[in-house]
C-alpha positions in Angstrom: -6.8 -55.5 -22.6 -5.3 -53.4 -19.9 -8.1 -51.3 -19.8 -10.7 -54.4 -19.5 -8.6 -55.7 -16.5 -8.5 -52.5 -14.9 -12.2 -52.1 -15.1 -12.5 -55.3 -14.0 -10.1 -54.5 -10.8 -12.5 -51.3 -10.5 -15.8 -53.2 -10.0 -14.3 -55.5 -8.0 -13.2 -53.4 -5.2 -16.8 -51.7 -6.0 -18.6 -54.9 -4.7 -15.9 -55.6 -2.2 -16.8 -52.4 -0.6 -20.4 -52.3 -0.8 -20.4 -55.8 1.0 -18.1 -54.0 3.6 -20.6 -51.4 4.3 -23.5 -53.8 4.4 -21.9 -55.9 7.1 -21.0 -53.0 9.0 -24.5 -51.6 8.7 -25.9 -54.9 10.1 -23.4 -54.8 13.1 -24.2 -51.9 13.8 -28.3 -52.7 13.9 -27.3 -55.4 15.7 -25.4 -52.9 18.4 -28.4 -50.9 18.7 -30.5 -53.7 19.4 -28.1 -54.8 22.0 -28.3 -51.5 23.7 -32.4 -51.3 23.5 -32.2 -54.7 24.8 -29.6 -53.7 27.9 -31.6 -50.8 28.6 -34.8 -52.8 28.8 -33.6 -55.2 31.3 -31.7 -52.2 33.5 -35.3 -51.1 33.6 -36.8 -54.5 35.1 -33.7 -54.6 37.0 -34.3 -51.4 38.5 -38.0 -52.0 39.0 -37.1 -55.4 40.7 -34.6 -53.9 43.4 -37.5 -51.3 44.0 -39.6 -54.2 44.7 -37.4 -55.9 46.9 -36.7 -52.9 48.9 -40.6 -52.5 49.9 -40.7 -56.6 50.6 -38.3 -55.6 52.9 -39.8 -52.7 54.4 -42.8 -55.0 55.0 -40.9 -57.5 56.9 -40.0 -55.3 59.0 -42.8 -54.2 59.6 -44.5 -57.5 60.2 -42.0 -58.3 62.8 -42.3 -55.2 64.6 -46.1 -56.2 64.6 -45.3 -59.6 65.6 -43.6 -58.6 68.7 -46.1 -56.1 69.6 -49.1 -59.0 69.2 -46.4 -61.1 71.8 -46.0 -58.5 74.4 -49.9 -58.0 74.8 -50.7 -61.9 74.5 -47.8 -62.1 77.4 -49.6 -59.0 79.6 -53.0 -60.6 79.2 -51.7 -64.1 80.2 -49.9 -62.1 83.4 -53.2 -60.2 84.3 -55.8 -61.4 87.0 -59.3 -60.4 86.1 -61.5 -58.4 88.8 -63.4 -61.3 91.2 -66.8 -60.0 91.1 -67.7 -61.3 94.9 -65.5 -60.4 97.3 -67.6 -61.3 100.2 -67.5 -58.2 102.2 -63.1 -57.7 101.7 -62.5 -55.0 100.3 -60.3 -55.7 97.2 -56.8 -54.8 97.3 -54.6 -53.9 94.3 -50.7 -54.5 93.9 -48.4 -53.4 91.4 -46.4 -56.7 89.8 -44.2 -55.2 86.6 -46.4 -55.5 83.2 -50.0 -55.1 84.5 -52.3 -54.8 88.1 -53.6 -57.8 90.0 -56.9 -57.8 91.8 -56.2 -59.5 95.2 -59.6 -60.1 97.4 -58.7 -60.9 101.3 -60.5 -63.8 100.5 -58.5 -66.2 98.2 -61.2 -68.2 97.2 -62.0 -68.1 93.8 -65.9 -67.4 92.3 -67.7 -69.2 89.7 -67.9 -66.5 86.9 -71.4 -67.2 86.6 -73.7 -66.2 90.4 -76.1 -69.0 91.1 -77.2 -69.3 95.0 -80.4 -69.5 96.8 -82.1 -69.7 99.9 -85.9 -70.3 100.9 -87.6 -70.8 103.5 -90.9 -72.9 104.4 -93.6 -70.6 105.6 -97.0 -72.5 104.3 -98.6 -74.7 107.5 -100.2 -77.0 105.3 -98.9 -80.9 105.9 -96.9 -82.3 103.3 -98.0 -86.1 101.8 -95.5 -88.9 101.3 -93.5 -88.4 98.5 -94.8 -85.2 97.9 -92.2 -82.0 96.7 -92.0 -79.9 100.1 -92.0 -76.5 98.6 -90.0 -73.7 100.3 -92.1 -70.6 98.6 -90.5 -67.4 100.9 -87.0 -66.3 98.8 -83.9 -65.1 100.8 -81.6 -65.1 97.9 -82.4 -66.3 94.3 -79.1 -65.3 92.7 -79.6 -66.5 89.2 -83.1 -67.2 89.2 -82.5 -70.9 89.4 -85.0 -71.7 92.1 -88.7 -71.6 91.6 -90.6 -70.9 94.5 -94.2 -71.9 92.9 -92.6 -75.4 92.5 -90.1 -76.1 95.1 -87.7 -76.9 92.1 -84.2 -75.7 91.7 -82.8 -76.2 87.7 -79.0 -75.8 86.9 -78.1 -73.2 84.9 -74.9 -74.4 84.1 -72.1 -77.5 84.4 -70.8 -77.7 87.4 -70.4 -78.5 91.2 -73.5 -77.4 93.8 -73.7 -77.7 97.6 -77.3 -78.0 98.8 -78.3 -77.8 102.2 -81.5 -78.4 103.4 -82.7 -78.1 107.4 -86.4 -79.4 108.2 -88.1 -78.0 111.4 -91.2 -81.2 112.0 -94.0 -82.3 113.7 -96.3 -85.9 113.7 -99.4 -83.7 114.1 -99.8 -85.6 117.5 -98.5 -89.2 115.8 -95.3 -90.9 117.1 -94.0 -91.3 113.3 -90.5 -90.5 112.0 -90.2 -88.0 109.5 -87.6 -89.2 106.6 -86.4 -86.4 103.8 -84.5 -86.8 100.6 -82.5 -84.6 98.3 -84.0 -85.6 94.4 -81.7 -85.5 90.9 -84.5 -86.0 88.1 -86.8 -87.8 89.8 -84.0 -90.1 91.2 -82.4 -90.7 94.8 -79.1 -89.0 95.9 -78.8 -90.5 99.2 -78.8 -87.2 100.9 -81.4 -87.7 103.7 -82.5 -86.0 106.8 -84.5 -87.6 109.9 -86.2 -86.3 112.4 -88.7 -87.8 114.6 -92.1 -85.7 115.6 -94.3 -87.4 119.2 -96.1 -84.1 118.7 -93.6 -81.3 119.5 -91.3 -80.2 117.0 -87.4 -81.7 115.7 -85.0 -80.7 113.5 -82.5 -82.4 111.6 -80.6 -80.9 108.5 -78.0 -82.3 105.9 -76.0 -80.9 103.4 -74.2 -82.6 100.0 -72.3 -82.0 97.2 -73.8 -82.6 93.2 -72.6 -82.2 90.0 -75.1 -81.0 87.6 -75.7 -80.7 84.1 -77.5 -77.6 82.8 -80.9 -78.4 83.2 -81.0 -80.9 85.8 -83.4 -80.5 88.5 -83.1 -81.0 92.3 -85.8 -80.5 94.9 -86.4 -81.9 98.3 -89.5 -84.3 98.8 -91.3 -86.4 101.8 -89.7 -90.2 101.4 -91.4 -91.5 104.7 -94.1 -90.1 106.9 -97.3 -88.8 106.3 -99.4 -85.4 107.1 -96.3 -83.7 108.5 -96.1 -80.1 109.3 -92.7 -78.5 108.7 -92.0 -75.7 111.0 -90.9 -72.1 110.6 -87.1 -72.9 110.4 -87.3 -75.7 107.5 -85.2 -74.2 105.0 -83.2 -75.2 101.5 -80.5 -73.6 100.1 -77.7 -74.3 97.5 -75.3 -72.5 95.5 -72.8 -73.2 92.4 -69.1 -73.8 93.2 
């Protein structure tokens, strides 16, 4: 009997123990999963901070860019471009902190674009009521606007023109009053000349002020009077503002 209870005792403690060791061999599984695990996320944390550090080396970056892009914006907002026309003043330049300023003695500024002309009337054929009077010698033709086959002048651009126009005339012997007209498009401006002819010559000029589309045309015709010779000073001229 003793000896049944002893190797009962025996077996026991056998089992106890094996269980013992079986738990302790899961815990310490479990521990070494733990530390693969730990050392898995020090890895992404390491790789994360590296990450970070570069984002912030980019912003940096960026804003040291940034300011850059602001300074020049700023200098090129500061900074007068050259005038191309100066009219005969020599340009002067002057020293004003971030950039040079182009100064002309003349303060008046120029249209970017150079559109100016001058003709004059050569031709001693008369001129018909109505009729375009035709200024075929070129001065100036700045532009190439006029057309001194036609007598036309077409905008190359939006804007404000001055046109000025002096006629030199003659009745060929006829008391008649000679009656000139600045035309838009086939239409009436109201800018008119007179001059009245009893066989020697008169002169009468006029100048306005239109503002043109690109592509509209302008040209000086005869509105009243008929067979009139225009004289060696008739001229037209006009320019873009």
């Amino acid at each position: 009997m003793k000896a049944l209870i002893a190797l009962l005792l025996i077996v026991s403690f056998e089992n106890a123990r094996a269980a013992e060791e079986t738990t302790l061999q899961s815990v310490l599984e479990e521990l070494e999963n733990l530390k693969k695990i730990i050392s898995q996320q020090q890895t992404k944390i390491g790789s994360l901070e590296e990450k970070n550090r570069k984002l912030q080396v980019e912003v940096v970056h960026l804003k040291s860019d940034q300011e850059v892009i602001r300074e020049k914006m700023n200098l090129k907002q500061t900074k007068v471009p050259n005038i191309p026309m100066n009219f005969g003043g020599e340009p002067r330049k002057l020293s004003r902190g971030t950039g040079d300023i182009i100064l002309s003695r003349h303060k008046r500024l120029i249209s970017p674009q150079e559109v100016g002309f001058t003709a004059l009337r050569h031709q001693v054929s008369v001129v018909h009521t109505n009729a375009v009077i035709i200024f075929e010698t070129l001065i100036t033709n700045a532009g190439s606007a006029y057309n001194p086959s036609s007598g036309i002048f077409r905008a190359p651009a939006n804007g404000l023109y001055v046109f000025f126009y002096n006629i030199e005339c003659s009745a060929m012997g006829h008391n008649d009053n000679t009656q000139v007209e600045l035309v838009r498009d086939g239409s009436q401006t109201g800018i008119q000349a007179y001059c009245h002819g009893t066989g020697d010559v008169d002169n009468s000029s006029t100048l306005g002020i239109l503002h043109l589309s690109a592509g509209d045309t302008v040209w000086v015709r005869l509105l009243y009077g008929d067979n009139i010779t225009f004289g060696g000073k008739t001229l037209f001229s006009g320019f873009l503002l």
